[in-house]
VOPAGU-2260 file (C-alpha; in pm, 1 decimal, decimal comma):
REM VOPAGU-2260
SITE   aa  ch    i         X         Y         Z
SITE  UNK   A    0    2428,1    -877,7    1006,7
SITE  UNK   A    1    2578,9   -1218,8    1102,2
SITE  UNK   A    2    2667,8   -1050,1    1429,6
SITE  UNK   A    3    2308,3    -933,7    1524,1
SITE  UNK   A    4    2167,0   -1290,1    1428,1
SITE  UNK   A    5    2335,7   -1390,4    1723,6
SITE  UNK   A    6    2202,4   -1033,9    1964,5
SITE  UNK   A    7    1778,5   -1072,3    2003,7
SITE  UNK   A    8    1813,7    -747,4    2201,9
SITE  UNK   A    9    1974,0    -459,3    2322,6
SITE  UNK   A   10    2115,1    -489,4    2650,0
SITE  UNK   A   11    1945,8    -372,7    2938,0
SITE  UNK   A   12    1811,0      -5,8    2806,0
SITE  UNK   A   13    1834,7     218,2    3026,6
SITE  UNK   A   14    1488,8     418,1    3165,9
SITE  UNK   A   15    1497,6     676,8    2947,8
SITE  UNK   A   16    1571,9     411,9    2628,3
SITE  UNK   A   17    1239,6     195,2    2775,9
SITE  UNK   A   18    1030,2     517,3    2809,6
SITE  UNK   A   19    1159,9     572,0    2427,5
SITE  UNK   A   20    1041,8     236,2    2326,0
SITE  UNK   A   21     676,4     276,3    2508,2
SITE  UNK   A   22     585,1     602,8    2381,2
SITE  UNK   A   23     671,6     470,5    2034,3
SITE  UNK   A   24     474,7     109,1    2040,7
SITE  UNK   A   25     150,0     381,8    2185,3
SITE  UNK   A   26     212,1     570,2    1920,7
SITE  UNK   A   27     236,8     317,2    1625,8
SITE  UNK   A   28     -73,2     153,0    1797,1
SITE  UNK   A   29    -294,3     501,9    1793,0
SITE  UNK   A   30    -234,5     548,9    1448,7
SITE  UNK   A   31    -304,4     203,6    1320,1
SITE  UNK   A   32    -648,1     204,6    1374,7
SITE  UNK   A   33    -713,3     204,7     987,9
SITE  UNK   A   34    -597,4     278,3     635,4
SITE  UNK   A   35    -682,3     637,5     691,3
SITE  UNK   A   36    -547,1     698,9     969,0
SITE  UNK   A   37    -203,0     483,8     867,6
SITE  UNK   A   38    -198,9     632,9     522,6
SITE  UNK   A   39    -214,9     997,9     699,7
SITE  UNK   A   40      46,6     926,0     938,5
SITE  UNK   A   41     300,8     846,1     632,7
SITE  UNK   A   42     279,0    1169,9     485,1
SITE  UNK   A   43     287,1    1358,2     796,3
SITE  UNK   A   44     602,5    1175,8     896,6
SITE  UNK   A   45     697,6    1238,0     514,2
SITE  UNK   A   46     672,1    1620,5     554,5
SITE  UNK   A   47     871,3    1655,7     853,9
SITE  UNK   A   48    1166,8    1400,6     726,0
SITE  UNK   A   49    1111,5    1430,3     346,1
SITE  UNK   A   50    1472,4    1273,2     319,3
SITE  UNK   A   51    1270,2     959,5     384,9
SITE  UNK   A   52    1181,1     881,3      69,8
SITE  UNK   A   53     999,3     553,5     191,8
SITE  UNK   A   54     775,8     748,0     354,2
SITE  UNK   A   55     603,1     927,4      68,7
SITE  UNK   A   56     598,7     567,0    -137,5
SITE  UNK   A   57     426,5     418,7     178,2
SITE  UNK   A   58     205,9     667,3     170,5
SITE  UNK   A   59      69,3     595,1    -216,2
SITE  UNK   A   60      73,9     254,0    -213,6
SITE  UNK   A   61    -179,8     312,1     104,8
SITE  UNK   A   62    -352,5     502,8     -85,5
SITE  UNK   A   63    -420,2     262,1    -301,2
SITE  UNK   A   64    -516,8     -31,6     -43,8
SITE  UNK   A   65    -750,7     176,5      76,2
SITE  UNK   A   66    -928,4     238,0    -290,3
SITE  UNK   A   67    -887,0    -154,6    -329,8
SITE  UNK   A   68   -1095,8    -189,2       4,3
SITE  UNK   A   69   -1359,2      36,7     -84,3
SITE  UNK   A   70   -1388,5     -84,3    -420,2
SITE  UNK   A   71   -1498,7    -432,7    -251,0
SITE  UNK   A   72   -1834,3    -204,3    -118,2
SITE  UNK   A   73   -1840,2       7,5    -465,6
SITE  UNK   A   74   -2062,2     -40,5    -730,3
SITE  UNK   A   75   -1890,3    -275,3    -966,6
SITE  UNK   A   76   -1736,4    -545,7    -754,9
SITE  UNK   A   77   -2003,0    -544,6    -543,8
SITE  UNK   A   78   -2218,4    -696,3    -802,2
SITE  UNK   A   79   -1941,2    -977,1    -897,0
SITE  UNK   A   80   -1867,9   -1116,3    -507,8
SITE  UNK   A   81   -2051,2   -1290,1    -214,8
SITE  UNK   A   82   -2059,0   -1092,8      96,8
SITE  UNK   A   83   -1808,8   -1360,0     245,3
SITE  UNK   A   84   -1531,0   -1312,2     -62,2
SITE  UNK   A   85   -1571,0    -913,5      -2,1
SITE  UNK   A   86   -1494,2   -1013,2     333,6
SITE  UNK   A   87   -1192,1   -1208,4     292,6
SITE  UNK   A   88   -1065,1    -951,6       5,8
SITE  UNK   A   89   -1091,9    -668,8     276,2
SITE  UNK   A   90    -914,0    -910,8     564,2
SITE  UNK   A   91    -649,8    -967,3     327,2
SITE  UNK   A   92    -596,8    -587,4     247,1
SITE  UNK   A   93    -647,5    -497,2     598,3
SITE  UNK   A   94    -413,1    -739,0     763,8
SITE  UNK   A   95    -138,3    -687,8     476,5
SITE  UNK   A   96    -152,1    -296,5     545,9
SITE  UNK   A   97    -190,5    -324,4     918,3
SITE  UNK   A   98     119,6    -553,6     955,3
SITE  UNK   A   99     354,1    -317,4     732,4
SITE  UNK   A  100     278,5     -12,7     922,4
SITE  UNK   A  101     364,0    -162,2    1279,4
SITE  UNK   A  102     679,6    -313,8    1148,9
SITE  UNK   A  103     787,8      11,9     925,8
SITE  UNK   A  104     638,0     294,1    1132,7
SITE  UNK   A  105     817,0     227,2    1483,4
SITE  UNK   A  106    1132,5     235,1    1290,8
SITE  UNK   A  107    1025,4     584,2    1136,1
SITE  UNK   A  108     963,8     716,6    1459,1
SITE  UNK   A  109    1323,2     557,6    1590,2
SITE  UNK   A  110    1521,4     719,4    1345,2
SITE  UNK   A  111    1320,6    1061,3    1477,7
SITE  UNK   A  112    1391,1    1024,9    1802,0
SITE  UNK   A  113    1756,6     977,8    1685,5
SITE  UNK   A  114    1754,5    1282,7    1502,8
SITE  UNK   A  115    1650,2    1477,0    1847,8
SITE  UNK   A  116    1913,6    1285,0    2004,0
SITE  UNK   A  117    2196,6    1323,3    1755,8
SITE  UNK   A  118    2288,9     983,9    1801,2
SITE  UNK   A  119    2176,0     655,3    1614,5
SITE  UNK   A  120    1950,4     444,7    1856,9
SITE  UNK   A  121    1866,6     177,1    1605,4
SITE  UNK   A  122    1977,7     -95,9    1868,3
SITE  UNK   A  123    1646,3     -21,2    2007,8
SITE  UNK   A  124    1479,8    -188,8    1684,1
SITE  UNK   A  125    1466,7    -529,6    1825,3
SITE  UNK   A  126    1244,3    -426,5    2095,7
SITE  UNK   A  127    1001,6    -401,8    1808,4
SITE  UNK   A  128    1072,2    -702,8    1663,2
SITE  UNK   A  129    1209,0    -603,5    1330,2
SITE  UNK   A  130    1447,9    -772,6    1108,0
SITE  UNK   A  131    1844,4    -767,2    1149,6
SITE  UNK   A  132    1835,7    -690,8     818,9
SITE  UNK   A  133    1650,1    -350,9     853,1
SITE  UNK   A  134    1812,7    -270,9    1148,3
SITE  UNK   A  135    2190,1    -258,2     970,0
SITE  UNK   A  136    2037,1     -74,7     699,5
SITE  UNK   A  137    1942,8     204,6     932,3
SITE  UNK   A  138    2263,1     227,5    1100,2
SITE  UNK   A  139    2408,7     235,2     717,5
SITE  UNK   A  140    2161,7     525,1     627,6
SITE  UNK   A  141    2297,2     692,1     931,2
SITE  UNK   A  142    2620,7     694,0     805,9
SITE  UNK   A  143    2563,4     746,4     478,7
SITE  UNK   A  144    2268,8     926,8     406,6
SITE  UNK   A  145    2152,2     681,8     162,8
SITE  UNK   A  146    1823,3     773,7      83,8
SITE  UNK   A  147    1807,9     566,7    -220,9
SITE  UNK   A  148    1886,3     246,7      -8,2
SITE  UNK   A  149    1737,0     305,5     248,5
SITE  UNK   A  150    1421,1     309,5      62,7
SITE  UNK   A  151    1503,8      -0,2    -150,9
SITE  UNK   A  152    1605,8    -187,9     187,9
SITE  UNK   A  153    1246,6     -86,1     323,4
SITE  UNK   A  154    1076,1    -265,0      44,8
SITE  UNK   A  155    1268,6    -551,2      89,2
SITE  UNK   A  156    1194,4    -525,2     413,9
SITE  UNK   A  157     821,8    -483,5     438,0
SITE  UNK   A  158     776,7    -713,5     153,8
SITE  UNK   A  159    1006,6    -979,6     335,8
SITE  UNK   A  160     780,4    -971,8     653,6
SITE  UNK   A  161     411,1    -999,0     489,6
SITE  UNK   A  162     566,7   -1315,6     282,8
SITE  UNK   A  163     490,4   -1571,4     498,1
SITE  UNK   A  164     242,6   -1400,7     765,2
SITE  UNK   A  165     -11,8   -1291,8     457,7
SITE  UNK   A  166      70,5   -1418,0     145,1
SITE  UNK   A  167     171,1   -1796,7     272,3
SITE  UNK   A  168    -114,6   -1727,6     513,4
SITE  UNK   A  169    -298,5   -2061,8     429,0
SITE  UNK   A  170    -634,5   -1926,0     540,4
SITE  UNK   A  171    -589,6   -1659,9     256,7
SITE  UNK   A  172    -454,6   -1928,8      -2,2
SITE  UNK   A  173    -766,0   -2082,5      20,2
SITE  UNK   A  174   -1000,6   -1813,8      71,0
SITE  UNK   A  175    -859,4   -1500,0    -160,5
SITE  UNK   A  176    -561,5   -1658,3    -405,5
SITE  UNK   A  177    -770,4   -1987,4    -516,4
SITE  UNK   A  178   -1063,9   -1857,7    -576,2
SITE  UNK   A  179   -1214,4   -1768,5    -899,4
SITE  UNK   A  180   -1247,9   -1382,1    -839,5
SITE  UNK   A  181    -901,1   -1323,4    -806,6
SITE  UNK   A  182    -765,4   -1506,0   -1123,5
SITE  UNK   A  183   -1066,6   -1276,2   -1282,2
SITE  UNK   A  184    -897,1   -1002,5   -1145,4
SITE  UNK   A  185    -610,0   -1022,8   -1193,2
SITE  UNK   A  186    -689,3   -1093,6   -1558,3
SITE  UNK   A  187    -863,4    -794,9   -1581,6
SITE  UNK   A  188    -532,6    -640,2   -1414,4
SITE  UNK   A  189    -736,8    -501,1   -1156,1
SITE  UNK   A  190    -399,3    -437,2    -986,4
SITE  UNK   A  191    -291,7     -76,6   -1096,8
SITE  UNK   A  192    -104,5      95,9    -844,0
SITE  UNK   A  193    -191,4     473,3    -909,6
SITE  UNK   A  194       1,9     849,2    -872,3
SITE  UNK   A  195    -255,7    1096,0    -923,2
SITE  UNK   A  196     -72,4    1433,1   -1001,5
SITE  UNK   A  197    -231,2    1752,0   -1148,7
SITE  UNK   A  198    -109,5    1872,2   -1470,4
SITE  UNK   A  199    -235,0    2202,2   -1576,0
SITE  UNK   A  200    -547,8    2146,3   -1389,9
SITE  UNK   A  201    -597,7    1807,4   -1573,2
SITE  UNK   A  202    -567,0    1504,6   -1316,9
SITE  UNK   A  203    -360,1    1263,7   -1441,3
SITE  UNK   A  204    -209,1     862,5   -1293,9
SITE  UNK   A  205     155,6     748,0   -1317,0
SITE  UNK   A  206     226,6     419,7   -1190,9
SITE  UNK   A  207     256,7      52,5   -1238,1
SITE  UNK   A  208      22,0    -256,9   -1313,2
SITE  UNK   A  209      91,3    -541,6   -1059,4
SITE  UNK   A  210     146,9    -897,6   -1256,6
SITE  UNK   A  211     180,8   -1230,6   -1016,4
SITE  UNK   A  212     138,8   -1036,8    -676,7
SITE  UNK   A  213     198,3   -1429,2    -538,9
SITE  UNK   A  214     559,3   -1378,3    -597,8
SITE  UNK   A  215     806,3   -1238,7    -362,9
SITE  UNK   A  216    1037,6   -1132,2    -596,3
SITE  UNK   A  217     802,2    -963,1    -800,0
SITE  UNK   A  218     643,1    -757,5    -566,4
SITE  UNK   A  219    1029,2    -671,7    -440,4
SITE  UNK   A  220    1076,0    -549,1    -813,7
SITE  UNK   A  221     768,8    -379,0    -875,9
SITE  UNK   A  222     803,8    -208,9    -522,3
SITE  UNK   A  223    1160,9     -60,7    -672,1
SITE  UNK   A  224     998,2      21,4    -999,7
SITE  UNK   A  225     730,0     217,4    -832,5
SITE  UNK   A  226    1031,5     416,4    -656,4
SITE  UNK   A  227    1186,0     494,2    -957,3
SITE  UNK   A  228     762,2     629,5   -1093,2
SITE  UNK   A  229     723,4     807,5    -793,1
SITE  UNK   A  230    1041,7    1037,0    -733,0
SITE  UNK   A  231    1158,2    1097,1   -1093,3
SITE  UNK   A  232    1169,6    1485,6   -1080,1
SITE  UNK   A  233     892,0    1537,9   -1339,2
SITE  UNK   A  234     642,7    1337,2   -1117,1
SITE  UNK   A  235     747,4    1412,3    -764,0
SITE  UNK   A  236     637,3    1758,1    -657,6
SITE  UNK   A  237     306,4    1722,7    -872,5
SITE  UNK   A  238     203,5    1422,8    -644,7
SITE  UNK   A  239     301,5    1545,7    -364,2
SITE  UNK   A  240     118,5    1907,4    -436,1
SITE  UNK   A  241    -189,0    1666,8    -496,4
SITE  UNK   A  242    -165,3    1440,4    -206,8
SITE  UNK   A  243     -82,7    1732,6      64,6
SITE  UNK   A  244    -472,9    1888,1    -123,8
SITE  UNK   A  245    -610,8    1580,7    -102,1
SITE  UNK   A  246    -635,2    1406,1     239,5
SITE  UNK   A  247    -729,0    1013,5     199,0
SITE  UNK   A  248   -1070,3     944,3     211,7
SITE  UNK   A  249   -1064,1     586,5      42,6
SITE  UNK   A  250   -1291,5     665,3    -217,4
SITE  UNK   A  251   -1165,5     673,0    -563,5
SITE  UNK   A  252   -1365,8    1067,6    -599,7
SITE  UNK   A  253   -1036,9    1163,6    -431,1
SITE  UNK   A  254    -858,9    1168,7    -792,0
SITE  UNK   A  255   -1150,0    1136,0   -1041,2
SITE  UNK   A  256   -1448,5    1261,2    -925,4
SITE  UNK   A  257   -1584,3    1349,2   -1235,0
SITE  UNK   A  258   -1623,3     981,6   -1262,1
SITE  UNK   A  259   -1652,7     868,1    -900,6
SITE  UNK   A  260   -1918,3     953,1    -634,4
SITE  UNK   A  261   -1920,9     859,5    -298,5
SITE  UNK   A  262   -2264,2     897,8    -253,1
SITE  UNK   A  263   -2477,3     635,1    -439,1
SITE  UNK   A  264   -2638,4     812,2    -731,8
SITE  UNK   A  265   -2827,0     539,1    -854,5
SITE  UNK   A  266   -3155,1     320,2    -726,3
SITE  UNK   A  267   -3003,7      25,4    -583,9
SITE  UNK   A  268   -3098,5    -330,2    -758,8
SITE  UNK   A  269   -3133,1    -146,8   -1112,8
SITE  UNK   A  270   -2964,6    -413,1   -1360,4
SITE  UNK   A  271   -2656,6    -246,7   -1366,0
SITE  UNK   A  272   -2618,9       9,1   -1714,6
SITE  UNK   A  273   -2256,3      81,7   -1902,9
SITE  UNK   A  274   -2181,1     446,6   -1858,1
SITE  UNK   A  275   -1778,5     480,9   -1868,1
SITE  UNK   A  276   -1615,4     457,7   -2208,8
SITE  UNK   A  277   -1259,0     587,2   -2352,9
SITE  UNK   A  278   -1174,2     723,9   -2027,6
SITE  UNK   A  279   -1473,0     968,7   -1989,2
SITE  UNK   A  280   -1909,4     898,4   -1840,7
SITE  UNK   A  281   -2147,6     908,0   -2154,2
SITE  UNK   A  282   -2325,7    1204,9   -2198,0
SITE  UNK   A  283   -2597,9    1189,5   -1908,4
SITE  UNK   A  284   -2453,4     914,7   -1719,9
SITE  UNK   A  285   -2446,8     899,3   -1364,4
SITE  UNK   A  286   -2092,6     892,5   -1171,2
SITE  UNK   A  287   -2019,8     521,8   -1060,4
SITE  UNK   A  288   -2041,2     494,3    -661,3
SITE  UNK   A  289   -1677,9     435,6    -467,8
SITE  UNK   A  290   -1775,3     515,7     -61,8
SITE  UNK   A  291   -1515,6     652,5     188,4
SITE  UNK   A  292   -1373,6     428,6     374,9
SITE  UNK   A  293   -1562,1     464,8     713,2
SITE  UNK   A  294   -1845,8     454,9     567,8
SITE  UNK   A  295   -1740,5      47,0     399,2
SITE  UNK   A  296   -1566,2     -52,5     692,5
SITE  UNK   A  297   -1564,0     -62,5    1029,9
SITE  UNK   A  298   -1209,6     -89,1    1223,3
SITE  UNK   A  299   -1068,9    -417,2    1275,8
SITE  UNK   A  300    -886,9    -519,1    1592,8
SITE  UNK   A  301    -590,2    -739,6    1491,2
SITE  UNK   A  302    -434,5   -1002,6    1691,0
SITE  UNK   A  303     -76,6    -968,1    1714,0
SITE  UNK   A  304     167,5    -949,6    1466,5
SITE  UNK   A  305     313,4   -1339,2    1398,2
SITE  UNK   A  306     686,6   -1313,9    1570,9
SITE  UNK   A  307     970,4   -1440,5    1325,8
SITE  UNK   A  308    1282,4   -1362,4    1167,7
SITE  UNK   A  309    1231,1   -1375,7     775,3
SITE  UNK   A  310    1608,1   -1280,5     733,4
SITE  UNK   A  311    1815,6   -1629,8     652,5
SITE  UNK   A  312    1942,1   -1578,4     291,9
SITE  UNK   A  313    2242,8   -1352,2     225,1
SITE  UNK   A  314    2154,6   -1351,5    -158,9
SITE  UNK   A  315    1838,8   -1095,5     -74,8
SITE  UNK   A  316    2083,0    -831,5     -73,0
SITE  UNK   A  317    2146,4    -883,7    -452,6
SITE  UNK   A  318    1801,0    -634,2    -451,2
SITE  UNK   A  319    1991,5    -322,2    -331,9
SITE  UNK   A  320    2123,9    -277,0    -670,1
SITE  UNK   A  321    1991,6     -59,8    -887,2
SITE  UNK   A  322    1645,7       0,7   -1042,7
SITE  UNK   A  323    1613,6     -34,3   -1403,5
SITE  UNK   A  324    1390,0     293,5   -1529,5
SITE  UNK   A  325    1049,1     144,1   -1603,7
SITE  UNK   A  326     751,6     307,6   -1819,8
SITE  UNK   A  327     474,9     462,0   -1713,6
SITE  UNK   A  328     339,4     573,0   -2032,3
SITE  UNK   A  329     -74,2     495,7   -2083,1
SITE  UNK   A  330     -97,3     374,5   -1701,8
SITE  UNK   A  331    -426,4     589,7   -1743,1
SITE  UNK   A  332    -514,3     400,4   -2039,4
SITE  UNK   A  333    -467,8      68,8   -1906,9
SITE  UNK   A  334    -699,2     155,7   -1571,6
SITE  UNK   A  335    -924,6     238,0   -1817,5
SITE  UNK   A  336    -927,2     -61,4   -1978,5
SITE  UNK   A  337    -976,0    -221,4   -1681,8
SITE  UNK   A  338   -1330,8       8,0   -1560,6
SITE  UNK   A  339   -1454,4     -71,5   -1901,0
SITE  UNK   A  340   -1394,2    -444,0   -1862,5
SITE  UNK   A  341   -1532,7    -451,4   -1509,1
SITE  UNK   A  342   -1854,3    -267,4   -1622,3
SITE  UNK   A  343   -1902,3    -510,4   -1863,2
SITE  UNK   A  344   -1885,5    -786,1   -1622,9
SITE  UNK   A  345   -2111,8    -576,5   -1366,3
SITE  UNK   A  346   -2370,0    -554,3   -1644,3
SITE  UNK   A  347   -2389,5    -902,3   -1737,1
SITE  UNK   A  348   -2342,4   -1008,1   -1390,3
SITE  UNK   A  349   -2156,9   -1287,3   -1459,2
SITE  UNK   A  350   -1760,7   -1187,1   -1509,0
SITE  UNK   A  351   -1671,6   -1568,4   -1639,3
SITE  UNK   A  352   -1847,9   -1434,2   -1964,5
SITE  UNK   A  353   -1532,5   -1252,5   -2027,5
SITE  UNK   A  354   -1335,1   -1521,7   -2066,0
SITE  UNK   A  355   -1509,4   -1657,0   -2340,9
């Protein structure tokens, strides 16, 4: 690593290593058009290399930005924020996701390209602009096979390079982090990351709730813990027969929708009515509205990713040790927790109430 610091780029590539490099950055840019489309692209790369375990994780947690996005145009928060914080929510989701895939996925399709090759061509990754860091753990997964740290060095990674161009982002300090909505929510630990797996034809969540999403080292940890969730051998092929069944839509009816609808089932400006309790609709209720994606959002066109090395501290590689085994016991009981507190709030229309 203390060699690269010192090498921006590989020298001179040849044609054939610059035609590599273009059809990659065309690539990466075709499929980041949106969270569908990035989320999608994940597990396709995931089935073709599933020895990329980072893959398959990337793919979940995408999942889940995009249910975070839509919620902002669901029916619950949608009563709770101004059409300018739903705004800035989505931005910050969008940019965050949008920034991680055109870091991670040229390197995805790098190591690919090696693989047809037979030969490592991870000196190419500074044509992309990625960390020194990233680029000797590729060359170590090469050797070794490592899927394990690989993985772990790709959360480092990813996590690494949003720090300072989306969470330090001052423009989402002040307009996400300080305000009032997201202290709410995260008190209402709005936050769960979610596994949806079948289980004799029951739909149940793994996963993790995310505490002080501020902090570097805490997403770094919970990203590891979330590894250790998502490919313990009881858990991994049932998510993975779930997700291959059901392609991303961004609405939350992808896993639950015997509680979700994306198609509004009530009148719209109806004080809103509590229907959800101990995990199930009263009897009669109607499902609680969670559109697709396209039909919340409309594609963003990002400026360019902020250039940068974030890799200047030697003691980051203290995180490629190991990952203590976390629970994931009543996951589904917590996220219930949090609907039922988040109707309340939608009911009374004023979410501070909770706090008293």
């Amino acid at each position: 690593m203390k060699r690269r610091q010192k090498v921006k780029l590989a020298k001179n590539p040849s044609e054939e290593e610059t035609k590599i490099i273009k059809e990659i950055k065309l690539k990466t840019e075709n499929l980041n058009k949106n969270n569908i489309t990035r989320t999608k692209a994940y597990l396709d790369f995931y089935k073709m290399h599933p020895e990329i375990h980072w893959a398959f994780l990337a793919h979940m947690v995408s999942r889940n930005g995009g249910w975070s996005m839509t919620d902002l145009k669901g029916e619950l928060l949608t009563r709770l924020l101004s059409k300018k914080e739903k705004s800035s929510f989505f931005s910050f989701l969008e940019r965050g996701n949008w920034l991680i895939f055109q870091d991670a996925f040229p390197q995805l399709l790098l190591y690919e390209e090696s693989l047809k090759r037979n030969e490592p061509l991870f000196r190419l990754l500074s044509h992309f602009n990625v960390s020194v860091f990233i680029e000797t753990i590729w060359d170590y997964y090469w050797e070794s096979s490592n899927s394990s740290m690989l993985t772990i060095g790709l959360i480092i990674n990813e996590q690494n390079y949003i720090e300072n161009r989306v969470i330090q982002n001052q423009n989402y300090i002040k307009d996400v982090f300080s305000t009032l909505e997201f202290e709410i929510q995260d008190f209402l630990s709005f936050n769960q990351i979610l596994f949806p797996y079948n289980d004799y034809g029951v739909t149940k969540l793994a996963g993790q709730t995310v505490n002080q999403f501020q902090s570097l080292h805490e997403r770094i940890q919970l990203g590891k813990r979330l590894y250790a969730i998502l490919f313990d051998k009881e858990v991994l092929k049932k998510v993975e027969e779930w997700a291959v069944a059901h392609p991303h839509m961004g609405s939350r009816k992808d896993y639950w929708p015997h509680i979700f609808n994306d198609v509004h089932e009530g009148i719209p400006g109806l004080k809103y009515q509590i229907k959800f309790t101990s995990c199930k609709l009263k009897p009669g209720a109607r499902r609680i509205y969670s559109p697709k994606l396209h039909n919340a959002w409309k594609n963003v066109k990002h400026p360019e990713a902020e250039a940068g090395e974030w890799f200047d501290d030697f003691k980051v590689l203290d995180y490629l040790t190991g990952i203590d085994e976390p629970s994931i016991g009543n996951i589904e009981y917590d996220y219930c927790q949090t609907l039922e507190k988040l109707e309340l709030a939608a009911f009374a229309k004023k979410i501070i109430s909770i706090l008293d």
